[in-house]
Every structure is written in structure tokens, then in C-alpha cells.
N, C-alpha and C positions, 0 to 999 in steps of 0.2 A: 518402503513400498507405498504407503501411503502419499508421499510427495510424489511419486511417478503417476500412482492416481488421478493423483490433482493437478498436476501438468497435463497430462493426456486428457482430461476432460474439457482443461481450459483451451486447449489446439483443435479438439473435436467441435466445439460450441466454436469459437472464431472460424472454424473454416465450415461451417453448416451456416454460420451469419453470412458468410463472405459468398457463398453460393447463392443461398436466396437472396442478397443485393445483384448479384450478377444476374439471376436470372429476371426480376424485375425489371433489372434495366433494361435488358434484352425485348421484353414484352412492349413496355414505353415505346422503345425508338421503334417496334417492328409499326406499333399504333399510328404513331406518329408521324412514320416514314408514309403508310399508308392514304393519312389522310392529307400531304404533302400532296403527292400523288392526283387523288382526290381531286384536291382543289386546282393542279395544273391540267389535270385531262379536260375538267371544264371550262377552266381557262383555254386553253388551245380551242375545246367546240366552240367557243364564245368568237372567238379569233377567228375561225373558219367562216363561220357564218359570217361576220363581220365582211370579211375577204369577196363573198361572194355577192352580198348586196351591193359591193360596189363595183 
């Protein structure tokens, strides 16, 4: 009984690790994708205007 304890604990703690890595990364790329974004919106207004003085 005791060895099933200790199995089940060490499957509990690796998949509660394996979730907050996942979810982490998930937050990253959402940041990330965001400020991607970000920095092509302004790009493109930079472009526009550019477009138009000429």
C-alpha cells in the first residue's frame, strides 16, 4: 500500500509540474504574440503615413 502511495504521489506532483509549465507557456506566447502585434500595428501606421506624404 505504501508503494502505490508513493507512486501516486510522484504522477500527481509531475502532472501538477507539467500543468503549470503549460500553463506558463501559454501566458508567454499569449504576451508575446501580443506585443508582435503591437509593434506591426505600428509598423503598418508608420507605413501609411509614409504612403501618404508621398
Amino acid at each position: 500500500m505504501i508503494a502505490f502511495i508513493n507512486t501516486f504521489l510522484s504522477y500527481l506532483i509531475l502532472v501538477v509540474i507539467s500543468m503549470v509549465v503549460i500553463v506558463v507557456a501559454v501566458i508567454c506566447g499569449k504576451k508575446l504574440r501580443e506585443m508582435k502585434d503591437a509593434k506591426n500595428e505600428g509598423a503598418m501606421k508608420a507605413d501609411a503615413s509614409d504612403k501618404k506624404e508621398q
